[in-house]
Each structure stands twice: as C-alpha cells, then as structure tokens.
N, C-alpha and C positions, 0 to 999 in steps of 0.2 A: 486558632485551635484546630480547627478542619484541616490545617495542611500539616500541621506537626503529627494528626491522628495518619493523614495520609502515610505520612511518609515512617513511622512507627508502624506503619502495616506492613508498607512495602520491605522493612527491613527485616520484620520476623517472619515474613513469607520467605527471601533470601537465606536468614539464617536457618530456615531449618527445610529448604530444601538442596540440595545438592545438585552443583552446575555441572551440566553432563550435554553442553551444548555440541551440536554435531555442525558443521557446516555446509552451508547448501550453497555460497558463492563469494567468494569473496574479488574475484578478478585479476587475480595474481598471477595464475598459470597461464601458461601459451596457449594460446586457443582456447579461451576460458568462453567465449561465444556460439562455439560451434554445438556446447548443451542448451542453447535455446533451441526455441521453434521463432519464425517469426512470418508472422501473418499479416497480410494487412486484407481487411476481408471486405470494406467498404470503400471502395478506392475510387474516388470521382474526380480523381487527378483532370485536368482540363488546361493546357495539351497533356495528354496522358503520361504518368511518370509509374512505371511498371513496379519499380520497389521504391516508392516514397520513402517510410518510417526510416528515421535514425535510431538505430540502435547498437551501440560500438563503446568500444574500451577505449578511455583519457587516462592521462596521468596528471599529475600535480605535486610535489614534495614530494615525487617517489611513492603516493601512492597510488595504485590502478582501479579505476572506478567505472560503471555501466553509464553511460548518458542514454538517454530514451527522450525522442522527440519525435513527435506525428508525421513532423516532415521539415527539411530546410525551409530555413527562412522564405516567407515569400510565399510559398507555395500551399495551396488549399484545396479542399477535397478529402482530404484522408482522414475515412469517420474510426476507425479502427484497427489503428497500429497497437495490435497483439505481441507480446513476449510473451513465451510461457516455457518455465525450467521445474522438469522433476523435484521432487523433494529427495533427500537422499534416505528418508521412510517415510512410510503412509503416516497421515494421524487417524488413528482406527475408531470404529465406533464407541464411542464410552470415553474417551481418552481426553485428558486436558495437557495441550501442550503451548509453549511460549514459542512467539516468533518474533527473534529480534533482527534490526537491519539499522542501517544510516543511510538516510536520505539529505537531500539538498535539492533546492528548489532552482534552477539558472535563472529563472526570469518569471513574470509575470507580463504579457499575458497568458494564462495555462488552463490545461484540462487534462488532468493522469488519473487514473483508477489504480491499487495496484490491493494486493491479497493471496489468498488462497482459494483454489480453486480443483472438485474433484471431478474432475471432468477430459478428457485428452483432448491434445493436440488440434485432433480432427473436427471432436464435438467441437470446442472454443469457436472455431469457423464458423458456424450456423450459429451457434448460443448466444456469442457476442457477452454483453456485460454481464449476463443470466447463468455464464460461464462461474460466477464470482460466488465464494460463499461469504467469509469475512473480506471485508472491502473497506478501503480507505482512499479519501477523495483529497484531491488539490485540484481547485477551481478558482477563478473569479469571473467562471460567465455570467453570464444573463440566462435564469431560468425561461422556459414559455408562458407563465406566469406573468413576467416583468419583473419578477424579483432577484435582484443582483449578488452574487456568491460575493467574498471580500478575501477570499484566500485563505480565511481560517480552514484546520485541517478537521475534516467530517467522518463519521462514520454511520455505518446503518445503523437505523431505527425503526424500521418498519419498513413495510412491504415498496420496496425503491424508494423508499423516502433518507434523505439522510437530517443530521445535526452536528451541527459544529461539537468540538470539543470544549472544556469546561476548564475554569482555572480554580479550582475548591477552594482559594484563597478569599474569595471576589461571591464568589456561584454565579457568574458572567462565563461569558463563550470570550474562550481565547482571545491572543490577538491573531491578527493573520499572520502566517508564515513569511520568516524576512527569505529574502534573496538571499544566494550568495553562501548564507550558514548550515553548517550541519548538524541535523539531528539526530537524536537516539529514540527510539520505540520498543516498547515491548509490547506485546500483542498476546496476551491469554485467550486462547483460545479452546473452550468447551466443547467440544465434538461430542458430547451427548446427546439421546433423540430427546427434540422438543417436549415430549410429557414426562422427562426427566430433568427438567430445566437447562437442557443443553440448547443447543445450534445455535449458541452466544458467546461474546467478545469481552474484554476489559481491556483498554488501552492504557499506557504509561508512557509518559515522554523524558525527554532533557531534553535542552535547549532553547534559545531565545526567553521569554520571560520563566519558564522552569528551571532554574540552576539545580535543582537535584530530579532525582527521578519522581515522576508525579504523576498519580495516578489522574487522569483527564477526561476517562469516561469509563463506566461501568452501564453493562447489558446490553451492548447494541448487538442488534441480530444480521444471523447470515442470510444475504439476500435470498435464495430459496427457501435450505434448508432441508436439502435430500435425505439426510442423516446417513451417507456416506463415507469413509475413508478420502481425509484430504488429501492428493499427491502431489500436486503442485504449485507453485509461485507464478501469478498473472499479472501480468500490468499491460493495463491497455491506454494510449493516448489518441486524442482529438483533435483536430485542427478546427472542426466546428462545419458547417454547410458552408457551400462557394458563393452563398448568396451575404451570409451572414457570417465569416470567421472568427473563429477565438481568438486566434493566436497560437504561436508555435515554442510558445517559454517550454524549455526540459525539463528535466527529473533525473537527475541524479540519483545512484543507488550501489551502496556497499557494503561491506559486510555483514550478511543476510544467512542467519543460525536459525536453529530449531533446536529445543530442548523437551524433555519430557517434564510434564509439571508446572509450577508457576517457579519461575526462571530471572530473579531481578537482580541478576549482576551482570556485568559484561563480558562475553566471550573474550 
C-alpha cells in the first residue's frame, strides 16, 4: 500500500507541475571540464603527488560521462578531492527546486559526498565538507565509532549525522548501491529559512531494487543551513588517512539538471 501511495504522489506531483528543467552538465561538449574548479585541499600525498584527484570525462556507448576519484589506484593521502561547478541559477531564498542527475558507482571500496553547495570556489578550500548544504553520501567505511557503512546511499539527518535511505515497501534501509549500475535521483530541495520549514531535502530514486521512481527519504536537512541562495554543484572524494585507507572506488556522474518546483519526470 505505502509504495503505490508513494508512487500515486509522485505522479500527481509530475502531472501538475511543468518540466522546465535547465541543464547544469551533461559532458557532451568540448571542454565540458574546464566549468569546474578542482581542489584537492587535504593532500598527504606521500611521495607527494601535486594533483592526485581524478576527475575527467569517459565515454561508453557514445555516451560522455564525469568519473571523479580521490586518486589512482594505489595511491593514498588525498582527504579532499573537491569538484565544484556553478549552477547555471542560483536557488534563491524561499524557493523549492529539483535536482536531478545519474550517477554510477565503479567500485567499492568508496567514499564520495556530492550536493549543493552555496558557497565559492575559494570558501569550499577552508569549508571542506561544511561547504555542503543538501548532501548525499556513498561509503562503505568504517565510522570512528567502529561502526561500518554497507554502501547504502545516505543522506543528512541532523547536525553531520547521516541515514541510509528507505525502501517504503519494507520501512527497512535500502539495499547497498550495486557497482557497475546506473541510477536516477531526484532531489527536492527547500531553500526556505529553517522557521519556515525550509533548509530540507526529499529524495526519489530509480534503479537497482526501485523499478519506478520512489520516493526514499523525506526531510533530511542541509548540513548547515545558512538560509542562502544555492549556486553550485560539489562533490568531494576520500581516499581515507595514509595510516588507515578506504579505497579509491569512483563515482560516476551525468546528466545533472535543475528545475523550478517539484520536478519527477526526466529531462
């Protein structure tokens, strides 16, 4: 009953609002790279590797996609391999907008943050992950706690705290993210000020055990919460401390819209 009510929402949300999605990247064009910024701001490369972070356009089937990894295989040290690309509009104060993309996981072992973020270029350097407002996690580290991430995909919940995503069929957390597969997102995002019930998220996915679009979490908050105009697209990757590394699995990432409104069809 829960996923037919789900997906009966998701559809009269679509039908009556109008797809007016802009694009912010799809990796088609020539030098579709040179609109990032790319930072790597924690860099304990050891023998020192000056630009670690992979971040570069593949193809496959004809089509052109971003890979984003901390650093080649092998190599450890690099706490903060930053991407960050304008939006191609602000999301302004008050304002609810959709952010859709596809993503793809290369491998496990992994650690990528990615989101929105209203902050520049510059700040993002000192800010680091505090850069993020809506935030969405792929891990399977090891917390400092001892407690072990499994790859399901997370979002904020509270003040740096995250949770897994939810399968409304079940009211269990996901499974973990398969390798290999691509997914769909929609990302409602509230830019209203917190005593408006804003500076919060609503997630929807497809793919892997989702065959339609499914709504996965509702209310997670932006890790601050400045009540700011959002500008840009951040994702940051980990390789993990040199004493103790994660791993260096990718993150694939394509076609990455932005629409006014709650937005559940496909660009």
């Amino acid at each position: 009953m829960r996923v037919w009510l789900a997906l009966i929402s998701a559809f009269i949300l679509t039908a009556c609002t109008d797809s007016n999605w802009v694009l912010v990247d799809d990796f088609e064009r020539p030098g579709a790279m040179t609109a990032w910024a790319r930072l790597d701001v924690d860099n304990q490369t050891d023998p020192f590797i000056s630009d670690p972070q992979i971040s570069e356009i593949k193809s496959a089937n004809g089509n052109r996609f971003m890979l984003r990894k901390p650093a080649a295989d092998g190599v450890v040290g690099n706490r903060k391999a930053i991407g960050r690309r304008d939006l191609p509009r602000p999301i302004e104060i008050g304002e609810v907008a959709t952010l859709y993309l596809r993503f793809n996981v290369e491998r496990f072992p992994n650690n990528h943050s990615f989101g929105l973020t209203n902050q520049t270029a510059s700040a993002i350097e000192e800010l680091g992950y505090d850069a993020f407002e809506p935030m969405f996690r792929i891990t399977d580290k090891a917390e400092s706690d001892g407690t072990k991430n499994d790859g399901t995909l997370m979002v904020l919940t509270g003040e740096k705290t995250y949770s897994k995503i939810i399968n409304p069929a079940t009211g269990q957390s996901a499974k973990p993210l398969e390798s290999g597969l691509w997914y769909e997102m929609w990302g409602v995002i509230n830019n209203a000020a917190s005593e408006d019930d804003g500076q919060t998220y609503d997630l929807y996915l497809r793919g892997g055990e989702f065959a339609e679009v499914t709504q996965v979490f509702t209310g997670a908050k932006f890790r601050i919460g400045r009540g700011e105009p959002l500008t840009g697209f951040v994702a940051i990757s980990n390789t993990g401390p040199k004493r103790a590394p994660y791993g260096n699995g990718g993150v694939r990432y394509d076609d990455i819209y932005l629409a006014s409104g709650t937005v559940l069809t496909t660009p």
